[in-house]
C-alpha positions in Angstrom: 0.0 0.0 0.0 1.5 3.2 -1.3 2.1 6.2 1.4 -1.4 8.3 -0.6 -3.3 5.1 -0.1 -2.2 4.3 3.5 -3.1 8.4 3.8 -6.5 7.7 2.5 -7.2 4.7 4.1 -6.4 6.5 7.9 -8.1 9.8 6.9 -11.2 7.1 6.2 -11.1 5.2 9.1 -10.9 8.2 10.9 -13.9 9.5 10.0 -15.9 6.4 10.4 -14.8 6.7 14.3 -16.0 10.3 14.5 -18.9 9.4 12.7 -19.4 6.5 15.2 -18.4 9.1 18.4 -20.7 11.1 17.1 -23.6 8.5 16.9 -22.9 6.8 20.1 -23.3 10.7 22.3 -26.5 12.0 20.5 -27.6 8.1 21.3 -26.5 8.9 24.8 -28.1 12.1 25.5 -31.4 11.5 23.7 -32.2 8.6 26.0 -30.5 11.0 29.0 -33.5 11.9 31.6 -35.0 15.3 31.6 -36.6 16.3 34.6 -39.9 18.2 33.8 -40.6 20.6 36.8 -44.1 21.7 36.0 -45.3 18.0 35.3 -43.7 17.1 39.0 -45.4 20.1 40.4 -49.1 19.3 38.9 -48.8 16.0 39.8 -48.2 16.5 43.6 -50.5 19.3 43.7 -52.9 16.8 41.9 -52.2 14.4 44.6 -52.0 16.2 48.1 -52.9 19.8 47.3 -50.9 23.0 46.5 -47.2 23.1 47.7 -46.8 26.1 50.3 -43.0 26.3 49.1 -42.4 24.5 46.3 -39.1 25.5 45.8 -37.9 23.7 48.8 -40.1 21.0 48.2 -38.2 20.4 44.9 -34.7 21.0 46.7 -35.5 18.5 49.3 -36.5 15.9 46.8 -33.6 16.6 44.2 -31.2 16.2 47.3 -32.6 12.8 48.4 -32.6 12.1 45.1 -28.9 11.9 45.9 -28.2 9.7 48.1 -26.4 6.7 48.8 -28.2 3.4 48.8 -28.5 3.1 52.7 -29.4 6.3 52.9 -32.5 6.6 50.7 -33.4 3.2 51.9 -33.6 4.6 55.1 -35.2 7.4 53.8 -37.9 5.0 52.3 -38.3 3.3 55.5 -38.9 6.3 57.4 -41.0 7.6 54.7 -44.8 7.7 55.9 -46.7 8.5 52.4 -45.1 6.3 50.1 -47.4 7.3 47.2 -46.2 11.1 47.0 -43.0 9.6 47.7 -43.5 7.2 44.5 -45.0 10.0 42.6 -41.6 12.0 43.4 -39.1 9.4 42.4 -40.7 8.7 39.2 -40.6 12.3 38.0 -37.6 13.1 40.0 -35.4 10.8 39.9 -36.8 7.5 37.7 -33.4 6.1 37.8 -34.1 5.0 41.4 -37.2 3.5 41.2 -36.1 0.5 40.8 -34.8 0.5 44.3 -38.2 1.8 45.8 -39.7 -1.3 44.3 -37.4 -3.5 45.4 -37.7 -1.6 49.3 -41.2 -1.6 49.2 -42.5 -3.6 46.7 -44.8 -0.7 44.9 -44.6 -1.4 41.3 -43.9 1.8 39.3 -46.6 3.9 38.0 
């Protein structure tokens, strides 16, 4: 293989990476969650009534949300309305519900 082919040959399996980089992260961030705030909101105020602060409603959430696996299964345990708790993992943080189900054996929604 002459040096223009070898050149040719690089240059194209160069671009068939990016092309594949490319792919793989839009891919990646079109399946990424997007938490949808108002949807959340409606929802809770749907289920218990209208939110007297719901901007530290939504921190409190987004921070437990956060936490380690003993802590938010504690946090479940000690959590006395598990169906607004449900209702705020699945919008919140849907990643996790699988570990609600498995703590307390509430299918998801």
């Amino acid at each position: 293989m002459g040096p223009s082919r070898r050149k040719r040959w690089l240059l194209i399996s160069a671009a068939g990476l990016a092309a594949i980089a490319v792919a793989v992260s839009l891919l990646l961030y079109a399946n990424r969650f997007q938490y949808d705030e108002q949807a959340h909101r409606d929802v809770i105020e749907a289920y218990g009534g209208p939110v007297a602060d719901w901007d530290a409603y939504r921190e409190s959430v987004s921070v437990s949300c956060d936490f380690d696996e003993a802590t938010f299964a504690a946090y479940v345990a000690l959590e006395q309305d598990l169906a607004r708790l449900q209702l705020d993992i699945e919008y919140a943080c849907p990643d996790r519900m699988g570990e609600f189900t498995d703590l307390t054996g509430r299918q998801p929604l």
